[in-house]
MOPAC internal coordinates of N, CA, C and O (Angstrom, degrees):
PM7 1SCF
backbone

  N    0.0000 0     0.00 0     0.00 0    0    0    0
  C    1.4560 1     0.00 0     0.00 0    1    0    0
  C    1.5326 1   107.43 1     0.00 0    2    1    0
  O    1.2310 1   111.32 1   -64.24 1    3    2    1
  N    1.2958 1   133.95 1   115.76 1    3    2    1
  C    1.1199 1   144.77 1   140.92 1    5    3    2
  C    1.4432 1   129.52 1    -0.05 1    6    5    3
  O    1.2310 1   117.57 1   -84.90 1    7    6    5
  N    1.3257 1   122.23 1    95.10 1    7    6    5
  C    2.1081 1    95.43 1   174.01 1    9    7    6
  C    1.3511 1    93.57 1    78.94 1   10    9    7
  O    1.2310 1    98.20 1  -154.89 1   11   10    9
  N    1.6570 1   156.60 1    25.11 1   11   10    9
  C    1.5194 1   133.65 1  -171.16 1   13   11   10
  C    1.3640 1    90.71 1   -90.92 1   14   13   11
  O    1.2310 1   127.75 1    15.76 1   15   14   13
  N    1.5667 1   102.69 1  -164.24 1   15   14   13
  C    1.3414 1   107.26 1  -173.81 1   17   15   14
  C    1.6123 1    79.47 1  -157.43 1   18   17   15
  O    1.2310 1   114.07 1    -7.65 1   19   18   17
  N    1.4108 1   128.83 1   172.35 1   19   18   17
  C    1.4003 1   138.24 1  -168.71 1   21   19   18
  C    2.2362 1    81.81 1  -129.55 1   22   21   19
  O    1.2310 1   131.70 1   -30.89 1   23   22   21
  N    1.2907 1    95.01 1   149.11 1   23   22   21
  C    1.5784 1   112.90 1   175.06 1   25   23   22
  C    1.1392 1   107.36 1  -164.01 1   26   25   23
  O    1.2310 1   126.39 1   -36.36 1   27   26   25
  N    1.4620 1   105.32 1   143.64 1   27   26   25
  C    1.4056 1   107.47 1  -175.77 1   29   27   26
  C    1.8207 1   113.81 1  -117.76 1   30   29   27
  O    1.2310 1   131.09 1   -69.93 1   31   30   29
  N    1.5679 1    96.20 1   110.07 1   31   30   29
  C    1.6410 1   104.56 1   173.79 1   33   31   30
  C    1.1561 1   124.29 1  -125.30 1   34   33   31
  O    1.2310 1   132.13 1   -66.44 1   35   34   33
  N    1.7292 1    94.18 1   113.56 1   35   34   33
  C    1.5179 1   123.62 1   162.87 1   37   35   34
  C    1.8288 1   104.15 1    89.86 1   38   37   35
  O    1.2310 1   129.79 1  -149.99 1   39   38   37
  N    1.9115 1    98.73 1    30.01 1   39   38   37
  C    1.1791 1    88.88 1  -171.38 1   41   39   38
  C    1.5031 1   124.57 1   120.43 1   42   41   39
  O    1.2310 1   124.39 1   131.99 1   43   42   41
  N    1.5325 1   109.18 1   -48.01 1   43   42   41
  C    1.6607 1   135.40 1   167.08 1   45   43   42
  C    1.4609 1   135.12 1   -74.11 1   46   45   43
  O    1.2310 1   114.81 1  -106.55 1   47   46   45
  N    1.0845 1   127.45 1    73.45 1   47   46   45
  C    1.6812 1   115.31 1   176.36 1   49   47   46
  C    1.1841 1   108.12 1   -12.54 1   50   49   47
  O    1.2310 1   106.22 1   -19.91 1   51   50   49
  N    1.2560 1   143.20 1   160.09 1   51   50   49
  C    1.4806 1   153.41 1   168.02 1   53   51   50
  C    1.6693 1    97.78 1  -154.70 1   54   53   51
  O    1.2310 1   115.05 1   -35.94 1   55   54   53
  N    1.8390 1   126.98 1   144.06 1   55   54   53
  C    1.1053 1   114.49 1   152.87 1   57   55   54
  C    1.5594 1   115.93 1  -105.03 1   58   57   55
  O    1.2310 1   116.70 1   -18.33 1   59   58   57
  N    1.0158 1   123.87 1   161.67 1   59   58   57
  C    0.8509 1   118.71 1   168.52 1   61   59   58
  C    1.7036 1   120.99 1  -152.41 1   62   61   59
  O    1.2310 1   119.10 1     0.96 1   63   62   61
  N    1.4353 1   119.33 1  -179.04 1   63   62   61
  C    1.6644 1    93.98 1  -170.29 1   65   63   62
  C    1.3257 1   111.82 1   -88.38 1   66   65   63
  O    1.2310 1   120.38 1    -8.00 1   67   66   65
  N    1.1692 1   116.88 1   172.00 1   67   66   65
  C    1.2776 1   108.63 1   175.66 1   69   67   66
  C    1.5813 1   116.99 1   -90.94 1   70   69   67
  O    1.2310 1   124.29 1   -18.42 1   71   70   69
  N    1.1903 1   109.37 1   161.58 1   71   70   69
  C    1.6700 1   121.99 1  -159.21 1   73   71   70
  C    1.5658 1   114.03 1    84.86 1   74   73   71
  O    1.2310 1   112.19 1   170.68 1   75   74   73
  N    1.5707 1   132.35 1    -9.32 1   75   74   73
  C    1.5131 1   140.01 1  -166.85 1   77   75   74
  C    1.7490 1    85.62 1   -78.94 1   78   77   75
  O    1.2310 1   131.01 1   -32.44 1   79   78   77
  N    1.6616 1    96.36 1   147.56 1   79   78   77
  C    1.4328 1   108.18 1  -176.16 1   81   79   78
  C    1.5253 1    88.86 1  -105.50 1   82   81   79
  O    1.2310 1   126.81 1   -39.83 1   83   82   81
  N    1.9592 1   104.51 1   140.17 1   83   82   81
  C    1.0090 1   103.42 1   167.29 1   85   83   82
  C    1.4377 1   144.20 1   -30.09 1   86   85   83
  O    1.2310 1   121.53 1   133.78 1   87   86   85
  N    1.4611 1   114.67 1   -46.22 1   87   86   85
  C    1.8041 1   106.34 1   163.43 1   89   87   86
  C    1.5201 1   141.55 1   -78.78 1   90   89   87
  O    1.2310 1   125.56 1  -169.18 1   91   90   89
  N    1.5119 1   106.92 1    10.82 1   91   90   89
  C    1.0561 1   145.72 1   158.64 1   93   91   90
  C    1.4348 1   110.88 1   -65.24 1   94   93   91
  O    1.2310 1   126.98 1   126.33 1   95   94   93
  N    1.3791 1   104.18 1   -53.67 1   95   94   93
  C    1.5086 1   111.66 1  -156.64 1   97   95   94
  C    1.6741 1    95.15 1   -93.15 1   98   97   95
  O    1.2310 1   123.11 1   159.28 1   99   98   97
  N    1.3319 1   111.63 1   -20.72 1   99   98   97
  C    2.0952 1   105.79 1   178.42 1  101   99   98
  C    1.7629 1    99.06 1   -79.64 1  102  101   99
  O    1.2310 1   122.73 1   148.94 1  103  102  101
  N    1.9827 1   112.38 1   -31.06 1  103  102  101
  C    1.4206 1    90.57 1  -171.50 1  105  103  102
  C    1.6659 1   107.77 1   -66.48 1  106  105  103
  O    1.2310 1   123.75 1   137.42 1  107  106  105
  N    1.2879 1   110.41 1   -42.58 1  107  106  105
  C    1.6624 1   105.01 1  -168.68 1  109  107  106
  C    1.3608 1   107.34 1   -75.57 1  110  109  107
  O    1.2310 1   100.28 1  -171.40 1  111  110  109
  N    1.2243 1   153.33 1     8.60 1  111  110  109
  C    0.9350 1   161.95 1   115.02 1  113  111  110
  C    2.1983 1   126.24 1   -42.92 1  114  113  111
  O    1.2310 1   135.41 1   165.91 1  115  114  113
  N    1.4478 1    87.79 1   -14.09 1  115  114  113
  C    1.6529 1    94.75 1  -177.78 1  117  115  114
  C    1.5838 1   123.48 1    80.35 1  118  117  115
  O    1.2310 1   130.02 1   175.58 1  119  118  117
  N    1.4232 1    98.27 1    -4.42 1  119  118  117
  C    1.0483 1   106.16 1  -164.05 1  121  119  118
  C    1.7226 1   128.68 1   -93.90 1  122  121  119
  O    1.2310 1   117.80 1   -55.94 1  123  122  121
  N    1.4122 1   121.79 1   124.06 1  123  122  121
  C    1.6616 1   108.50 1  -148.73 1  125  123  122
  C    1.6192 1    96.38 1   -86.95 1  126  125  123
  O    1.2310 1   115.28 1   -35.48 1  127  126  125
  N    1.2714 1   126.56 1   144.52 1  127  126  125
  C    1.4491 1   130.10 1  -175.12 1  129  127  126
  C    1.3755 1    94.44 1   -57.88 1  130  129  127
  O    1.2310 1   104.80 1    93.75 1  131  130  129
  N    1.0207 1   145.71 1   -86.25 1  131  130  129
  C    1.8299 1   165.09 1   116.41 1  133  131  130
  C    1.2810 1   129.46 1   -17.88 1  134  133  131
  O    1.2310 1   120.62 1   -13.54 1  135  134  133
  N    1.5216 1   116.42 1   166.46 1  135  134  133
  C    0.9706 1   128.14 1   143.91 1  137  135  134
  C    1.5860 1   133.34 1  -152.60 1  138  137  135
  O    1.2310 1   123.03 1   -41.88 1  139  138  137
  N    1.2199 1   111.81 1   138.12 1  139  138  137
  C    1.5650 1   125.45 1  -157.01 1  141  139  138
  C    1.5979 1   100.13 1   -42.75 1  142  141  139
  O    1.2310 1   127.29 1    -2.38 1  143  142  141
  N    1.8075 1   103.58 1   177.62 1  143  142  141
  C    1.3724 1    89.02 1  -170.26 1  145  143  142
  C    1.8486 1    88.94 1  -106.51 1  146  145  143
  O    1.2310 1   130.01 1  -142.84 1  147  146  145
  N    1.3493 1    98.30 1    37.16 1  147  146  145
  C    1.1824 1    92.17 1   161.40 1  149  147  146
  C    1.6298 1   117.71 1  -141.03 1  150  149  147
  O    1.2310 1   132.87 1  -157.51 1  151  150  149
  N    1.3831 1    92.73 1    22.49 1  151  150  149
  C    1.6858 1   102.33 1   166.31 1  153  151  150
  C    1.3494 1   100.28 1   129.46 1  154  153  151
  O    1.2310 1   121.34 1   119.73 1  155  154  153
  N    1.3707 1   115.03 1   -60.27 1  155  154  153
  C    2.0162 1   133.66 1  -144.04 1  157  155  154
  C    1.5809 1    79.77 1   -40.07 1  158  157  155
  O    1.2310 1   126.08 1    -0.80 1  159  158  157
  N    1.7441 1   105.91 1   179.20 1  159  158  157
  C    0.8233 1   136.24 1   166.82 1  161  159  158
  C    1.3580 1   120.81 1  -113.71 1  162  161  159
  O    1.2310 1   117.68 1   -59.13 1  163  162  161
  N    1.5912 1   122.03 1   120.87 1  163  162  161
  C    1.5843 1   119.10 1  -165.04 1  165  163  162
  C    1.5149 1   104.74 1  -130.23 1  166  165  163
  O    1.2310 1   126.57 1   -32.30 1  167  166  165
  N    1.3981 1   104.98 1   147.70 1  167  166  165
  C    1.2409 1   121.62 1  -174.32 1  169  167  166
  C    1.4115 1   117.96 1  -140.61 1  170  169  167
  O    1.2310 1   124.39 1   -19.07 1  171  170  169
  N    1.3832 1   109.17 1   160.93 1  171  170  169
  C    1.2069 1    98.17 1   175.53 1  173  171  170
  C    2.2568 1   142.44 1   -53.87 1  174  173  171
  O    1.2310 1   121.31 1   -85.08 1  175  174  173
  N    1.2547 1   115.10 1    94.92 1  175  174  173
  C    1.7044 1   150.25 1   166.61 1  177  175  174
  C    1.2440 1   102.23 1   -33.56 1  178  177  175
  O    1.2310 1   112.72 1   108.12 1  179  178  177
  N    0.9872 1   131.36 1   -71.88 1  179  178  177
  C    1.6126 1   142.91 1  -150.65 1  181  179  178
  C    1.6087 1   114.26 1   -91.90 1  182  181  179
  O    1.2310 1   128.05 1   118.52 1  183  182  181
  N    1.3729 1   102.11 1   -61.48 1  183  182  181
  C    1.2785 1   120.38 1  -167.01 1  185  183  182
  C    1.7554 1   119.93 1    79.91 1  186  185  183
  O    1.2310 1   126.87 1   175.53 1  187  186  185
  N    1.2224 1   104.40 1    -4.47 1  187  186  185
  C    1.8052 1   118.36 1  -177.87 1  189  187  186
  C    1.4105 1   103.52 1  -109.37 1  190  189  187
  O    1.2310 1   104.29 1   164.83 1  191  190  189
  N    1.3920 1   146.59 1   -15.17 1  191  190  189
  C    1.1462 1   143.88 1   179.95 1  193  191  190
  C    1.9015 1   114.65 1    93.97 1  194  193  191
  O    1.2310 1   116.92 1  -164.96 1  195  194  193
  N    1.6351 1   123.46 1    15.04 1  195  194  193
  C    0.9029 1   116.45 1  -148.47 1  197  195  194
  C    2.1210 1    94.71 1   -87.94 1  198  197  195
  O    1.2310 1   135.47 1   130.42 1  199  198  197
  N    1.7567 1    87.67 1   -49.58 1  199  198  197
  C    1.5485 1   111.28 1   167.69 1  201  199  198
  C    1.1196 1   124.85 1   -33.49 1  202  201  199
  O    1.2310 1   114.07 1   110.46 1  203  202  201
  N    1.7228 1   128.84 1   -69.54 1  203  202  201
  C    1.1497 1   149.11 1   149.05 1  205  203  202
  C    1.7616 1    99.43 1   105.59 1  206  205  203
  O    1.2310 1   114.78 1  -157.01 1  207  206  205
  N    1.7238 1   127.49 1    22.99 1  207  206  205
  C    0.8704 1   131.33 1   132.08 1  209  207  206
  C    1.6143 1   145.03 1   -36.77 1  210  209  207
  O    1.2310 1   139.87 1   164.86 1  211  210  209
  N    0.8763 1    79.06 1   -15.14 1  211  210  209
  C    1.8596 1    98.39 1   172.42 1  213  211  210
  C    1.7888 1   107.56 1  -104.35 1  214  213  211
  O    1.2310 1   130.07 1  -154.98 1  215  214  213
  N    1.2254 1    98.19 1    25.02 1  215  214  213
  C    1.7602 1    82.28 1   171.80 1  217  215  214
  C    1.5841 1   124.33 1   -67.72 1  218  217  215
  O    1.2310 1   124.05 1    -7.75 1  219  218  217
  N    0.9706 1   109.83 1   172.25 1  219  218  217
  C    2.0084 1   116.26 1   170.01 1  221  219  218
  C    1.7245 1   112.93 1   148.68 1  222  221  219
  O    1.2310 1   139.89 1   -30.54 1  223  222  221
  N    1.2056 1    79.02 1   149.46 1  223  222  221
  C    2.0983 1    90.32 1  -162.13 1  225  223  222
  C    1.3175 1    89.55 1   -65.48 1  226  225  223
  O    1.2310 1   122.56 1   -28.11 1  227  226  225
  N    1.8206 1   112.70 1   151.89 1  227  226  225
  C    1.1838 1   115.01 1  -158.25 1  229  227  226
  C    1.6378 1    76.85 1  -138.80 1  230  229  227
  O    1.2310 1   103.96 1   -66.76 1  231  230  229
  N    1.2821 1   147.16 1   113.24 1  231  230  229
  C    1.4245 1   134.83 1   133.85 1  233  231  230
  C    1.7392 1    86.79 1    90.18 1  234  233  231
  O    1.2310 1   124.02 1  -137.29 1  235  234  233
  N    1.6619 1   109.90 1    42.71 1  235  234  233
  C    1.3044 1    96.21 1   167.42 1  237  235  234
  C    1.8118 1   117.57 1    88.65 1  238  237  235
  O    1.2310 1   123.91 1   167.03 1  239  238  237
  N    1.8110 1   110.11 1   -12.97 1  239  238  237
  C    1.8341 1   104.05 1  -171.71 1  241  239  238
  C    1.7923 1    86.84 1  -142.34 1  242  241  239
  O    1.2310 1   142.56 1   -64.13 1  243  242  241
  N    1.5991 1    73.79 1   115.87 1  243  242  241
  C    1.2817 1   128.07 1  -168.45 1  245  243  242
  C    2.2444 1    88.92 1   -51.17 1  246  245  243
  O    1.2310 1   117.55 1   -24.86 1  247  246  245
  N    1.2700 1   122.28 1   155.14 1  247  246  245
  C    1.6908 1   141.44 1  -161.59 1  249  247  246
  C    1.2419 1    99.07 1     3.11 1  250  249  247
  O    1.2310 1   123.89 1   -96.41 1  251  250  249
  N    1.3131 1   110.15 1    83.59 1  251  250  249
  C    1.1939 1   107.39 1   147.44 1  253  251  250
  C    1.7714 1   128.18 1   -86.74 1  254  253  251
  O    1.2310 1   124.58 1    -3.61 1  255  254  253
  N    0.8010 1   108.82 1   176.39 1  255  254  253
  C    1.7384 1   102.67 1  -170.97 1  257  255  254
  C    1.2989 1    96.22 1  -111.77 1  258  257  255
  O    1.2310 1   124.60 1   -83.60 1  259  258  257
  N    1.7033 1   108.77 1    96.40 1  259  258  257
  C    1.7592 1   103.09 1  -179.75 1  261  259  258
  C    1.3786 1   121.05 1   -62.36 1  262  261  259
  O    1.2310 1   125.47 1   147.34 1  263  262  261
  N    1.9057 1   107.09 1   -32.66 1  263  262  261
  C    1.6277 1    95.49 1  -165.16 1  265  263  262
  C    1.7244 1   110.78 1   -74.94 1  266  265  263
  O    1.2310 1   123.91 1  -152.85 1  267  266  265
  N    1.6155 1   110.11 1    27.15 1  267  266  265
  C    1.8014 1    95.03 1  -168.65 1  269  267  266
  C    2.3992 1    75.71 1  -130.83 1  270  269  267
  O    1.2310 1   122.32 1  -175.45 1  271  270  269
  N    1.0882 1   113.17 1     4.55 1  271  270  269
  C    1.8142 1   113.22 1   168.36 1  273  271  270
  C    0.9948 1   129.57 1   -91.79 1  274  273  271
  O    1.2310 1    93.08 1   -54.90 1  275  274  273
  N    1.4570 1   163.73 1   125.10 1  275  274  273
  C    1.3761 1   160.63 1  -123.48 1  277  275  274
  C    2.0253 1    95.38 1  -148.25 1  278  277  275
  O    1.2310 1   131.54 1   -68.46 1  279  278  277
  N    1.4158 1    95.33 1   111.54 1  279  278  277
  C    1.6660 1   105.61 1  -161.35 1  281  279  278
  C    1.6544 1    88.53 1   -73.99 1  282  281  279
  O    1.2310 1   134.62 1   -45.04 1  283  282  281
  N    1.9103 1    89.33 1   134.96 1  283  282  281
  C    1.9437 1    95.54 1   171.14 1  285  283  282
  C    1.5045 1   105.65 1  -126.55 1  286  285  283
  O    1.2310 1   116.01 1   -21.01 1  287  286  285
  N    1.1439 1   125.19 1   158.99 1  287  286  285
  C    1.2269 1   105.75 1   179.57 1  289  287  286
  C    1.0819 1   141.09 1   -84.85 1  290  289  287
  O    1.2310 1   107.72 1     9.27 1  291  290  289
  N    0.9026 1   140.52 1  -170.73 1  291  290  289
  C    1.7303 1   121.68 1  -125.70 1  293  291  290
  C    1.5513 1   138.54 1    23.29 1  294  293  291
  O    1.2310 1   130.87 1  -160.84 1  295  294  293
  N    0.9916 1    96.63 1    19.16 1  295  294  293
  C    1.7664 1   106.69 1   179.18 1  297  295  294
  C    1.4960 1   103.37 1   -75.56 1  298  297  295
  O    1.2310 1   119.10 1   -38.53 1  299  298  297
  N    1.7254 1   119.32 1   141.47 1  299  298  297
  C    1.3612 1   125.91 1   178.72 1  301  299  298
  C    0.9200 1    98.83 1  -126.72 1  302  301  299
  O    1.2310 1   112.82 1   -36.84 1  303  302  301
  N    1.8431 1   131.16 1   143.16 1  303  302  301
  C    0.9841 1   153.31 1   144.61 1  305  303  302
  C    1.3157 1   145.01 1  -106.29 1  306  305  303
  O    1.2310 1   115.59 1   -37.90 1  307  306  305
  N    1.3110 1   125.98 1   142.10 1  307  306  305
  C    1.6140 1   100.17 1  -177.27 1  309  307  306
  C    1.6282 1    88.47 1  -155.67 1  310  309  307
  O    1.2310 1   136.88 1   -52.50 1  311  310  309
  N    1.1171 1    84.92 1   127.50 1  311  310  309
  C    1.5783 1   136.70 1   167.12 1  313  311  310
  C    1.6424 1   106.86 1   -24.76 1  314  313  311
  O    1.2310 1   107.51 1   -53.23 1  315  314  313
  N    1.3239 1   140.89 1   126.77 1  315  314  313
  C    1.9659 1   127.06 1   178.91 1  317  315  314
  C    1.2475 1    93.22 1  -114.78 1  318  317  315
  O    1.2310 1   120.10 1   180.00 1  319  318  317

């Protein structure tokens, strides 16, 4: 892949290209940003950051709003 970048979610290397916004890179990955506090699985809604469905610790700080972060490599995430 061209331009990728390596990130690590929930534990997993993933590549992906570069310029992909973090909730971009958890959907094609399968991976749900969250989950409700009643289980569901949530992802990024909006895509502008207004929702804030796309939260998840990014590099250690706790809801971040992935779909408004631009994945670099070595960036870690994990999933709440």
């Amino acid at each position: 892949m061209p331009d990728s970048v390596t990130i690590t979610v929930n534990g997993h290397s993933i590549k992906v290209q570069a310029g992909t916004v973090v909730s971009a890179a958890l959907l094609t990955a399968g991976v749900p940003c969250r989950r409700s506090t009643t289980g569901q699985p949530r992802t990024a809604l909006c895509g502008m950051g207004i929702c804030f469905d796309c939260r998840a610790t990014v590099d250690g700080v706790l809801n971040r709003r992935t779909c408004q972060l631009l994945c670099r490599s070595g960036m870690t995430i994990e999933t709440q």
